[in-house]
Backbone as numpy.savetxt, mean C-alpha at the origin, in Angstrom:
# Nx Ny Nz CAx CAy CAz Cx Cy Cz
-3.35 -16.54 9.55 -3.82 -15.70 8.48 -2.90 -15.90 7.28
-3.67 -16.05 6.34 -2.57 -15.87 4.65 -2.57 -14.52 4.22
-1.30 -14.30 4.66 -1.02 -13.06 3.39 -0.57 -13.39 2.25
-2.04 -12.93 2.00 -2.07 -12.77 -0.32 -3.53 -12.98 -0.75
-2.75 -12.21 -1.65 -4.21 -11.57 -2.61 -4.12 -12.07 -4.14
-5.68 -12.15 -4.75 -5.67 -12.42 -5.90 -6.18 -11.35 -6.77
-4.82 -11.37 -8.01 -5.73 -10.26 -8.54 -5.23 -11.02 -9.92
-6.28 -10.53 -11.14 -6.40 -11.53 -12.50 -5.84 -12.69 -12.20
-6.45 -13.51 -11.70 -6.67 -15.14 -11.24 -5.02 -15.28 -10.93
-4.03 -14.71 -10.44 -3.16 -14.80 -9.92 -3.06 -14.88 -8.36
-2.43 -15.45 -7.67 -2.07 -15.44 -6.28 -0.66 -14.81 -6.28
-0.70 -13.85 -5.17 0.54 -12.85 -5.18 0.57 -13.18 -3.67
1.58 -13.76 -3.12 2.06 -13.97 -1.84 2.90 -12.58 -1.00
2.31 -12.01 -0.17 3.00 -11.13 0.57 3.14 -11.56 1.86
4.32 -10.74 2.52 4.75 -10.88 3.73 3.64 -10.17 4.42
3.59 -10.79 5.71 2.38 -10.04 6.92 2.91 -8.37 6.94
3.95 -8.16 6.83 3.66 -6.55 7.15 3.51 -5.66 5.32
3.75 -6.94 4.97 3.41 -5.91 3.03 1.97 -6.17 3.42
1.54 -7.49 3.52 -0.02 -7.70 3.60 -1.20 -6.40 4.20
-0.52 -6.11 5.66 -1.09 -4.91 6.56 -0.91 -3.85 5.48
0.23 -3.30 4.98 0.37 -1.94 4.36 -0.54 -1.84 3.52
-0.95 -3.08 2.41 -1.85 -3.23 1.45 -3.31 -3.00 2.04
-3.42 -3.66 2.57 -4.54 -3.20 3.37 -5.21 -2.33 4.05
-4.18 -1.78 4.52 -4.57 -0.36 4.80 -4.85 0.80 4.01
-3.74 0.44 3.17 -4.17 1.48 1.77 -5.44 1.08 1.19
-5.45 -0.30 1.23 -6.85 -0.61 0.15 -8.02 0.21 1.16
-8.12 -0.02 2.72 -9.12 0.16 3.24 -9.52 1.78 2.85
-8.54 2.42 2.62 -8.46 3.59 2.59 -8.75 4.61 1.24
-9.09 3.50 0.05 -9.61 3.67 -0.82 -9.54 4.93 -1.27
-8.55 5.77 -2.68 -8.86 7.26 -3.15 -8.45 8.13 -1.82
-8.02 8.01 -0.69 -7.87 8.91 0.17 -6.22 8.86 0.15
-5.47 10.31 -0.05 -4.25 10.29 0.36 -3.94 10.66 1.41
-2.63 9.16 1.65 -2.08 9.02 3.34 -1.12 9.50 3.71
-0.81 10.11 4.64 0.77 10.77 4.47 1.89 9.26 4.91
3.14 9.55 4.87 3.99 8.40 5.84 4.05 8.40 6.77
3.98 9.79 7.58 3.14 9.81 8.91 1.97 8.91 9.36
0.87 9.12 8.72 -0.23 8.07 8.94 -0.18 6.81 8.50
0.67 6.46 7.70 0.86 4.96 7.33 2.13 4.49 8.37
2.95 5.25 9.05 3.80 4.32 9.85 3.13 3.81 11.17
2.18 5.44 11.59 1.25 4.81 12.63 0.32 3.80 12.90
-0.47 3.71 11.67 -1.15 2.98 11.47 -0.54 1.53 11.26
0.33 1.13 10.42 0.84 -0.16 9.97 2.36 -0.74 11.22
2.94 0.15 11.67 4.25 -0.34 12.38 3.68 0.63 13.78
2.61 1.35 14.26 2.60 1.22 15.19 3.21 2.86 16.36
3.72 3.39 14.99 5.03 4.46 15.75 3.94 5.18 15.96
4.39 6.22 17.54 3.89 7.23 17.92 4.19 8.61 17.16
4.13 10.07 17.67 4.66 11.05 17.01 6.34 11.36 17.58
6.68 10.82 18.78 7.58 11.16 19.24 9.04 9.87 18.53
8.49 9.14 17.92 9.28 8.01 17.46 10.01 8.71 16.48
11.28 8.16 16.64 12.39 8.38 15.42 12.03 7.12 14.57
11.47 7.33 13.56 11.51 6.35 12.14 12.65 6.76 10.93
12.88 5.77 10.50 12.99 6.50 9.13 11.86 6.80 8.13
12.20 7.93 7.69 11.39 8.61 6.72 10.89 7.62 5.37
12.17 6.82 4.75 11.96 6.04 3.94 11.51 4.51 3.88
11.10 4.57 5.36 10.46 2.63 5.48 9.56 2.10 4.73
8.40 3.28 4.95 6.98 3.58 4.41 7.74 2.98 2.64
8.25 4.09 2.02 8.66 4.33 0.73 9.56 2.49 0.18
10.14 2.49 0.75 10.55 0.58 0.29 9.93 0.15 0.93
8.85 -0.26 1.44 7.78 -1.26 1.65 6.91 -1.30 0.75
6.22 0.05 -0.02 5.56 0.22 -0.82 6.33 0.09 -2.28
7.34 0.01 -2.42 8.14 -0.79 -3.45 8.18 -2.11 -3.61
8.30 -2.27 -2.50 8.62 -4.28 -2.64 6.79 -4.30 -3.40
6.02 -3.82 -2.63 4.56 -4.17 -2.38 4.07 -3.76 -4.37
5.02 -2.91 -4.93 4.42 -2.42 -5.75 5.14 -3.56 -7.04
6.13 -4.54 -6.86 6.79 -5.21 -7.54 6.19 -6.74 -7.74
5.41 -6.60 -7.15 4.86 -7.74 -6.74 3.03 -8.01 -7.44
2.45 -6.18 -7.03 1.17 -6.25 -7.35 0.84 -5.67 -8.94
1.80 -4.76 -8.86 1.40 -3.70 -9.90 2.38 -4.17 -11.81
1.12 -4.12 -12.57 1.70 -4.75 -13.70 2.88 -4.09 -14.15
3.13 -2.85 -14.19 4.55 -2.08 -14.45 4.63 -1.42 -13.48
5.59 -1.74 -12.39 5.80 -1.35 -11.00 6.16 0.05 -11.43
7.19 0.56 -12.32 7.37 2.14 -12.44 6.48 2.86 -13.10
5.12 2.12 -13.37 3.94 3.20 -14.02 2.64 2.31 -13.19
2.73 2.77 -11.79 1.92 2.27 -10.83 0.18 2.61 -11.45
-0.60 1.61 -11.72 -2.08 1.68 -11.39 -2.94 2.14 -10.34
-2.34 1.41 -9.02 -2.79 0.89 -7.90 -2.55 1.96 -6.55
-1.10 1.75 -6.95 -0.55 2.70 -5.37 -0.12 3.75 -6.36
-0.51 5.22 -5.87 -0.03 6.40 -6.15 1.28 7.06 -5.40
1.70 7.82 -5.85 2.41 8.08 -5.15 1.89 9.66 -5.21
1.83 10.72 -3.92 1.34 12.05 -3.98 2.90 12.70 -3.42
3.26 13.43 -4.57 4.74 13.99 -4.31 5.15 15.05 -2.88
5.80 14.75 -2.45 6.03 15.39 -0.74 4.81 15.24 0.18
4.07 14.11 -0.44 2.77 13.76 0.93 3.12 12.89 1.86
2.71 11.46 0.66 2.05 10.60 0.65 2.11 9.55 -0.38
1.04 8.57 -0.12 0.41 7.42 -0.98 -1.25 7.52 -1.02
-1.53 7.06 -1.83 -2.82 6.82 -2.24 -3.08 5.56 -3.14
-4.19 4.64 -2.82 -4.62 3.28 -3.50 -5.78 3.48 -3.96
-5.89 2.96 -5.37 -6.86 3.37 -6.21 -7.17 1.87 -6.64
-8.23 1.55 -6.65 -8.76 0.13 -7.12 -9.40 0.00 -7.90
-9.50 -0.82 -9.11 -8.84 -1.35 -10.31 -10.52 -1.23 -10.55
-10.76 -1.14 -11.84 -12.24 -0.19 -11.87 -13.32 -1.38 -12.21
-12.97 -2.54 -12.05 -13.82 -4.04 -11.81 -14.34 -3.75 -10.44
-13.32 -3.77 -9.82 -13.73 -3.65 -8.36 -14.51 -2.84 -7.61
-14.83 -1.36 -8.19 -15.12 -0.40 -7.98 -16.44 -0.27 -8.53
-16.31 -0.68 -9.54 -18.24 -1.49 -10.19 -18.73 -2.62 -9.45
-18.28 -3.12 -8.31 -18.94 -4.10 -7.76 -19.89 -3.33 -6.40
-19.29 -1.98 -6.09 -19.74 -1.46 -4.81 -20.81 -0.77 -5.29
């Protein structure tokens, strides 16, 4: 599998587990996720797992440095304060559905 995506005729190369995170958020379209549900979902952890709290949070950094045209005034990935994340897609895309 290639991880990477094109967005304005660019190829943006991500690592397989930025690739999954992206993806999951994308699948998840406008819905906010907590880091709870994104560690389960993407790395797998149960409820009884000790994670760190902040994995979720620098993964979605690297992920946001990479995709988002001004990584500190995110488009794409939201951030929902003491939630979560949320992925919002780019309103080309959103006129295609």
């Amino acid at each position: 599998m290639r991880c990477e995506v094109h967005f304005n005729d660019r190829l943006i190369r991500l690592t397989a587990l930025e690739f999954k995170l992206l993806y999951f958020l994308a699948s998840h379209c406008g819905e906010v996720l907590s880091r709870e549900e994104i560690k389960k979902a993407v790395w797998g952890y149960q409820e009884d797992d000790i994670g760190d709290e902040r994995v979720v949070d620098v993964h979605i950094g690297q992920i946001r440095r990479k995709v988002e045209p001004t990584p500190t005034q995110p488009k794409f990935i939201h951030t929902d304060r003491g939630f979560g994340y949320r992925f919002e897609a780019p309103l080309a895309v959103r006129d295609r559905n």
